[in-house]
C-alpha positions as CSV (number, residue, x, y, z in Angstrom):
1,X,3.4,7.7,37.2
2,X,7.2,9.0,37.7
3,X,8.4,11.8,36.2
4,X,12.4,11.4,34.3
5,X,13.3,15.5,34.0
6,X,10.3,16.8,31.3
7,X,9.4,13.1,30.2
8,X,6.8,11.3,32.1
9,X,6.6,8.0,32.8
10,X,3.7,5.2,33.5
11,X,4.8,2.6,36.1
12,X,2.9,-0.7,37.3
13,X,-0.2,-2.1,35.2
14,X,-2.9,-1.4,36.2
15,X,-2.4,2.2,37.5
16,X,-3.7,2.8,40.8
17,X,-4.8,6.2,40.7
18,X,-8.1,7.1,39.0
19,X,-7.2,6.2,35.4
20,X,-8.5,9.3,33.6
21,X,-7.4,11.9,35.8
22,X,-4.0,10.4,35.7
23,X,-3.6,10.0,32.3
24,X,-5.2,13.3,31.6
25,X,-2.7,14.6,33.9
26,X,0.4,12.8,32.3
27,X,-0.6,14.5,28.7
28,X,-1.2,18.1,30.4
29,X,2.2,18.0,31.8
30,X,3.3,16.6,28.5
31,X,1.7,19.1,26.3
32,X,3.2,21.9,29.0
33,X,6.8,20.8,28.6
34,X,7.1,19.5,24.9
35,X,4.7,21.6,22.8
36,X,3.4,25.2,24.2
37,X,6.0,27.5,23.1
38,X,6.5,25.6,19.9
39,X,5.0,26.4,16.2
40,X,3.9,23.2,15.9
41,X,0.6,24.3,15.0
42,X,1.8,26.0,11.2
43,X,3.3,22.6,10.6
44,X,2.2,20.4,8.0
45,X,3.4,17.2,9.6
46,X,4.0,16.3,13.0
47,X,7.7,17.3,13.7
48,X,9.3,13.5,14.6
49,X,10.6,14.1,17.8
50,X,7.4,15.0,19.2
51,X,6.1,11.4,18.4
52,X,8.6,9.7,19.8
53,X,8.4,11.7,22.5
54,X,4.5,11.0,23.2
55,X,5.6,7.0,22.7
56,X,8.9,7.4,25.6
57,X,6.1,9.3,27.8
58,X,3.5,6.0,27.8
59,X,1.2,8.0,25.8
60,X,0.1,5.6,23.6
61,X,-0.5,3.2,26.5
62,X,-3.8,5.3,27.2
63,X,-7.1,3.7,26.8
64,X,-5.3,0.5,25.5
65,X,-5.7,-3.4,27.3
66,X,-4.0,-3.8,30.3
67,X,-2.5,-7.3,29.3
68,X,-0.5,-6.2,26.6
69,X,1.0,-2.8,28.0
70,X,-2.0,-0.5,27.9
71,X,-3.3,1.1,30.7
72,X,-6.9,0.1,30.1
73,X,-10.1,2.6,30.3
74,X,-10.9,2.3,26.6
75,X,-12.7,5.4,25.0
76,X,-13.6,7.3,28.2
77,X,-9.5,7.5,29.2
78,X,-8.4,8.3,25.2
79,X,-11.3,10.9,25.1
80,X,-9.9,12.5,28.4
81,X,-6.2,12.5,27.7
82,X,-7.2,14.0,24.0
83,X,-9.5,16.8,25.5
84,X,-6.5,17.7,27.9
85,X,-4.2,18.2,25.5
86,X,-5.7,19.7,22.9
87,X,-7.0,22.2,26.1
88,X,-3.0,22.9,26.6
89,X,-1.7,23.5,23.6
90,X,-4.2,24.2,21.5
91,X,-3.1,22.6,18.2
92,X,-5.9,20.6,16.7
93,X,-4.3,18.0,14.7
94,X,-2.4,17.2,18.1
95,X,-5.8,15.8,19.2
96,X,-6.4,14.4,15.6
97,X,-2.6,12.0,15.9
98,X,-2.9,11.1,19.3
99,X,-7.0,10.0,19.2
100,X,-6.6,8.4,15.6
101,X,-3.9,6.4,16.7
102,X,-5.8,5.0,20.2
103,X,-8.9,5.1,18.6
104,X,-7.7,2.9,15.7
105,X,-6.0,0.5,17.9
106,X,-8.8,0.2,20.2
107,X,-11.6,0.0,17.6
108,X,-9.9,-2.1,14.6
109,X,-7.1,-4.2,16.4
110,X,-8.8,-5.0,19.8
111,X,-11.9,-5.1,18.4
112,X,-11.6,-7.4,15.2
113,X,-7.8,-9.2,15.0
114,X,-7.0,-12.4,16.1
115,X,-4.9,-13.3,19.1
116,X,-2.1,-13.6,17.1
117,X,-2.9,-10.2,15.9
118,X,-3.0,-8.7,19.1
119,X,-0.1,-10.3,20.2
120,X,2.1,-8.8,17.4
121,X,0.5,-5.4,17.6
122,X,-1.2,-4.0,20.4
123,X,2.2,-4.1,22.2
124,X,3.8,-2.1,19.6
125,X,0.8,0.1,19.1
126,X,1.0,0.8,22.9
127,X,4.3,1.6,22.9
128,X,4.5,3.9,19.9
129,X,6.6,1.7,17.7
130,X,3.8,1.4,15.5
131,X,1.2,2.8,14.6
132,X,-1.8,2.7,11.3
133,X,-3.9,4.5,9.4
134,X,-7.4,3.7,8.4
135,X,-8.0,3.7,4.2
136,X,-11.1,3.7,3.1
137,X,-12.4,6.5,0.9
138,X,-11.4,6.8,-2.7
139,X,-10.7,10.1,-4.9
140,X,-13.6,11.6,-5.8
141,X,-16.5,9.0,-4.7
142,X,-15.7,9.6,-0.3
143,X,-16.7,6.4,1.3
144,X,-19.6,5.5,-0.2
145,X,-20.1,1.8,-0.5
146,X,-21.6,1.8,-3.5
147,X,-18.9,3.5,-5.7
148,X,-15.9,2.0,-3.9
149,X,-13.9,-0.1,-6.5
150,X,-10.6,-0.7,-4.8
151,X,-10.4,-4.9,-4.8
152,X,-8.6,-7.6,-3.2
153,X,-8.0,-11.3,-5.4
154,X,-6.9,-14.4,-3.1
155,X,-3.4,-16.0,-4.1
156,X,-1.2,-18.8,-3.3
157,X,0.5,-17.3,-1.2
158,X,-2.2,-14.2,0.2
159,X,-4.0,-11.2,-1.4
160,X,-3.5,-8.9,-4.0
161,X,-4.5,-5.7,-3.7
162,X,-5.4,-3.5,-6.7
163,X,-7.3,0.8,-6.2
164,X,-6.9,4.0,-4.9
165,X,-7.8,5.9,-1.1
166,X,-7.6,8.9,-0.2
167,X,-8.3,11.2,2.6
168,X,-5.7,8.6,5.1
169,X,-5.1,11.0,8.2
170,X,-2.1,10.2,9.9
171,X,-0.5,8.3,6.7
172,X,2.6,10.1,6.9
173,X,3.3,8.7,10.2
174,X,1.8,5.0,9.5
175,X,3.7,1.8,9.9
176,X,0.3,0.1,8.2
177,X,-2.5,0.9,6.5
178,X,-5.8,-0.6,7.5
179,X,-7.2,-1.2,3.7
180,X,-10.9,-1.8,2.8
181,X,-10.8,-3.6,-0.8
182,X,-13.8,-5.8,-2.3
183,X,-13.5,-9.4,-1.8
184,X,-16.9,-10.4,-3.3
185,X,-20.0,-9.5,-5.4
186,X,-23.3,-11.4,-4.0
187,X,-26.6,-10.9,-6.2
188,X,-24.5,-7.5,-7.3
189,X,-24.1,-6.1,-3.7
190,X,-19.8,-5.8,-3.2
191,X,-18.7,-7.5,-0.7
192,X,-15.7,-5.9,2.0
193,X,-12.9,-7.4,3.4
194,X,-10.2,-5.3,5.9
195,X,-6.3,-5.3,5.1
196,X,-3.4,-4.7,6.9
197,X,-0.9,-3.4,4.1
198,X,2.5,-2.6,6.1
199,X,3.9,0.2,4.5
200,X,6.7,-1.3,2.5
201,X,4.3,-3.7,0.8
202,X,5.5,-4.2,-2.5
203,X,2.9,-2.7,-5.2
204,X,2.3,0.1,-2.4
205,X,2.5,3.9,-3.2
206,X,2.6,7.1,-0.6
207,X,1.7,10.1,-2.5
208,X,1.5,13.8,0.2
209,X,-1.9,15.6,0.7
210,X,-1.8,18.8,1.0
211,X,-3.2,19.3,5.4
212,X,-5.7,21.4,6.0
213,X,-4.6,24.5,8.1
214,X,-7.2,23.3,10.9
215,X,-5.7,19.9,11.0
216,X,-2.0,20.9,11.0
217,X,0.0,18.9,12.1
218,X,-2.1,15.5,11.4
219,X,-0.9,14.9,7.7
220,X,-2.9,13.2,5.2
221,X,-1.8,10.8,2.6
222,X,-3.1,9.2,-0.7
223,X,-2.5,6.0,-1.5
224,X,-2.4,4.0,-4.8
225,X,-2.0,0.0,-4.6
226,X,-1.1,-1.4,-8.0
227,X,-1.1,-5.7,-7.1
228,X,0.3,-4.8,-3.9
229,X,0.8,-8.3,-2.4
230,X,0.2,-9.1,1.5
231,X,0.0,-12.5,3.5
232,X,-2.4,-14.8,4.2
233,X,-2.0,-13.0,7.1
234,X,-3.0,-9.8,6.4
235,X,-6.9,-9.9,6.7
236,X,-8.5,-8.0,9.6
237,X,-11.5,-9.9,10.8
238,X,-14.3,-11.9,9.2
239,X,-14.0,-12.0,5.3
240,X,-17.1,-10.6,3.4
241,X,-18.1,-8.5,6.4
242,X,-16.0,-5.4,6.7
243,X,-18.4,-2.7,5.8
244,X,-21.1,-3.4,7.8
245,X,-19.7,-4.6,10.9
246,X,-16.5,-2.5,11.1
247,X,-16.3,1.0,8.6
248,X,-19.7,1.9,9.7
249,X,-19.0,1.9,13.6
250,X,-15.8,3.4,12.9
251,X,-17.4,6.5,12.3
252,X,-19.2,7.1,15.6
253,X,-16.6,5.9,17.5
254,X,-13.8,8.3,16.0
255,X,-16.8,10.9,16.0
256,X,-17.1,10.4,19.9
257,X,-13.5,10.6,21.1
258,X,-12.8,13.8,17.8
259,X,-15.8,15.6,20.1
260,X,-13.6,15.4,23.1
261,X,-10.8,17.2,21.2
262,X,-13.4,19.7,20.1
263,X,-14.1,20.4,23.9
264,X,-10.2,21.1,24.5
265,X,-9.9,23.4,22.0
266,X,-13.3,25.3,23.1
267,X,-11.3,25.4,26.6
268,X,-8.2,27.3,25.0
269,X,-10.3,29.5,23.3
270,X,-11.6,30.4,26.5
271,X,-8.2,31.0,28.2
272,X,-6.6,32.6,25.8
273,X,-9.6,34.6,26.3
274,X,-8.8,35.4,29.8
275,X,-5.5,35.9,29.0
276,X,-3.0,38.4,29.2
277,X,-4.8,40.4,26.8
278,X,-8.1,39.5,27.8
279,X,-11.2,40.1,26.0
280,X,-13.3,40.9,29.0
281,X,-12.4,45.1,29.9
282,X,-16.1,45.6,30.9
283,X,-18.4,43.7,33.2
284,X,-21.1,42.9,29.9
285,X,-18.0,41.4,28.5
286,X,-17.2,39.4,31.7
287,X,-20.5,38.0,32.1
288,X,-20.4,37.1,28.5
289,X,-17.5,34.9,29.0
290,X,-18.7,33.6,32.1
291,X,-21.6,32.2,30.5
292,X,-19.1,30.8,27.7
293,X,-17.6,28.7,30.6
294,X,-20.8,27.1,31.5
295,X,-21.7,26.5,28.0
296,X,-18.7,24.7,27.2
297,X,-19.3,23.0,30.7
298,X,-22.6,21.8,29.2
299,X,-21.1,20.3,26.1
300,X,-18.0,18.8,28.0
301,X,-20.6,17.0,30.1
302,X,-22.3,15.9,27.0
303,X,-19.1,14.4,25.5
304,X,-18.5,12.3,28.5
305,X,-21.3,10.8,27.9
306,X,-21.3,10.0,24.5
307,X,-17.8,8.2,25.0
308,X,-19.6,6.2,27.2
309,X,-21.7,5.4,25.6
310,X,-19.7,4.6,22.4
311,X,-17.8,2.7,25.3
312,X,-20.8,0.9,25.9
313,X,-21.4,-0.4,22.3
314,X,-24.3,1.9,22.0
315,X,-23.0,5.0,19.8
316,X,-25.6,4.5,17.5
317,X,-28.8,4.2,19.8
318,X,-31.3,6.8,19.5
319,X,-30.5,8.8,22.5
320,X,-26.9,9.1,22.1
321,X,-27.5,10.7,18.5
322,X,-29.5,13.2,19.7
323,X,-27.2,14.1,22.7
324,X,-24.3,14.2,20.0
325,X,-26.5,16.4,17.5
326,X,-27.5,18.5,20.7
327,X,-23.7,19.1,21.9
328,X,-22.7,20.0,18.3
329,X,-25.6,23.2,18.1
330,X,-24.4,23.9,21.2
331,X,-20.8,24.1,20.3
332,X,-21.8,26.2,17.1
333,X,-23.7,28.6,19.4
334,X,-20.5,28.9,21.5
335,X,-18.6,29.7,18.3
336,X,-20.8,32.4,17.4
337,X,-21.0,33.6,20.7
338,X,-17.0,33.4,21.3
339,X,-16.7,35.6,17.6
340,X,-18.7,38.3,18.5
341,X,-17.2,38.5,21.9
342,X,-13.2,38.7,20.2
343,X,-13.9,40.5,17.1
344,X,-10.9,38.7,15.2
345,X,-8.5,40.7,18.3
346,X,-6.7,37.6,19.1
347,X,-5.7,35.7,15.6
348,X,-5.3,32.2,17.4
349,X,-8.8,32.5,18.8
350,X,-9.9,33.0,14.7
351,X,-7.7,30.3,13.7
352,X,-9.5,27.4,16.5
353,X,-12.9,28.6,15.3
354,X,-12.5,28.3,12.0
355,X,-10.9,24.5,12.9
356,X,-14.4,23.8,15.2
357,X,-16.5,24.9,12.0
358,X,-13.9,23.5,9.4
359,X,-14.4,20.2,11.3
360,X,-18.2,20.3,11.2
361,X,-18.3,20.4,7.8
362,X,-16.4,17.0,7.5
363,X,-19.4,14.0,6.8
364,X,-22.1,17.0,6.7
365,X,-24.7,14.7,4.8
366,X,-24.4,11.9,7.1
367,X,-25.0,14.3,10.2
368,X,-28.2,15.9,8.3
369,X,-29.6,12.8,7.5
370,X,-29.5,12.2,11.4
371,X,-30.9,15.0,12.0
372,X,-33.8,14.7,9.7
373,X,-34.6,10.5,11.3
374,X,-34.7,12.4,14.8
375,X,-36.7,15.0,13.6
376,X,-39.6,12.6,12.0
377,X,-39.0,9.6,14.7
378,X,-38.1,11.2,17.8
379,X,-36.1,9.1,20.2
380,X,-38.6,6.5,19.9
């Protein structure tokens, strides 16, 4: 890694140094020289320089294969670079961009698209040329299999794409949406195919979402396909299959790399904190943050090893739910703890804890219901 004035720069493939550390180290400095000091975290969208920025810096190489321009390391390195920066500048949706990019190359494009596929994107992707968006829930229904109706009708000369999605994080900034759109009905069951629907597909339109102020800047789309027409080309994967074998897993790995961004922002909080202005005038106080840092130590430690495992293929095994379920009390305890210790004095401190909790209500029945299975079964 070179540095070129504030931008830096990864040389030689692979890298020689310990990949995390390094890469963690190239988005610290990063986040030092191109975002602390900035506003960036009352915008709705991600200002366009920044991006670019991130992509000139090898960012987007993190966590990504080696053979086509990545730096390799898969979740474990995208969960460390995300964790460090959102521990630098704490801005949330900063993590949100950068790990739903990675993570959506690494899970959708290395995972399921062809070679010819991965020669077109993954070096684009990498570089920060390009980069997608995942569609799958629709207005009003959320991602439900059952009530998805969004369809896609073979042609002569590829698909046609005919529904709604909402909820697309990081659609302002796509190149290419990842569509999930029903390619068949078997003994009444819908059947799911993957899309990818470049963003000046004709029949395609980009409507704004309002962002969330705990997500700002990672801007959120809606999309409405009216016989949007894409190549033969265009299918991602196995036909008939999409649901089951890639949406579901999508989940727990986004979940797994979003909980390393959850640790960075725990970290701020705690420096900010110790600040200038810290929260600690007595020893009670002290002590009471002191214990905070080994808390969030605790949790941290748990992340890393739920990327692995997600890493591994084995995000949804027994005993990496309950160490997820376990981190996430944990973190909710911290939150608590964290309140009563700053007393709303530092308004950036609020604003992050609100973000932790704002985030933990995202997918709240799916969590519960996993919660409830460990409950009656146990890691068994």
């Amino acid at each position: 890694m070179i540095a070129t004035g504030a931008v830096y720069v990864f040389r030689g493939c692979p890298l020689q140094e310990t990949a995390e550390e390094t890469m963690s180290d190239a988005m610290t400095e990063f986040a030092r020289h191109h975002i602390v000091g900035r506003t960036i975290w009352s915008e709705e969208n991600l200002p366009q320089d920044v991006f670019a920025a991130m992509g000139q810096a090898g960012l987007f190489r993190i966590g990504l294969p080696v053979e086509f321009g990545g730096t390799g390391g898969g979740y474990p390195a995208i969960a460390a670079a995300e964790q460090a920066l959102v521990a630098v500048c704490g801005v949330p949706g900063m993590g949100t961009i950068f790990g739903g990019h990675q993570v959506v190359a690494n899970y959708y494009i290395v995972g399921f698209a062809s070679p010819a596929q991965w020669a077109e994107y993954l070096p684009k992707l990498a570089a920060g040329t390009c980069t997608m968006a995942v569609a799958i829930s629709e207005p009003e229904v959320g991602a439900h299999p059952k009530l998805l109706e969004t369809t896609a009708h073979k042609t002569a000369l590829g698909w046609r794409i005919g529904g709604r999605k909402a909820y697309v994080t990081n659609g302002p900034i796509a190149d290419i949406f990842i569509v999930l759109a029903i390619t068949a009905v078997e003994a009444g069951r819908k059947r799911y195919s993957m899309f990818l629907v470049p963003r000046g597909a004709s029949g395609l339109e980009i409507h704004h979402a309002p962002t969330p102020a705990g997500m700002r800047p990672a801007g959120h789309v809606s999309l409405t396909l009216t016989d949007c027409v894409v190549g033969p080309d265009a299918m991602l994967g196995v036909a008939n299959t999409a649901y089951e074998a890639m949406a579901l897993g999508f989940r727990d790995a986004e979940d797994a790399v979003g909980n390393a961004g959850l640790i960075g922002k725990l970290h701020h909080i705690i420096g900010l904190l110790s600040g200038p202005n810290p929260a600690v005038a007595t020893d009670d106080a002290a002590a009471e943050l002191g214990a905070l840092h080994g808390l969030v130590a605790v949790a941290s430690a748990a992340v890393a090893a739920i990327v692995a495992a997600s890493e591994a293929g084995d995000a949804a095994a027994p005993r990496t739910q309950a160490i997820t379920i376990g981190m996430r009390q944990l973190a909710l305890e911290i939150v608590r703890r964290v309140r009563a210790l700053n007393r709303d004095d530092l308004p950036r401190v609020t604003a992050l804890l609100a973000s932790i909790e704002g985030g933990m209500n995202v997918a709240r029945g799916p969590r519960r219901a996993r919660m409830v299975r460990l409950g009656r079964e146990g890691l068994a």
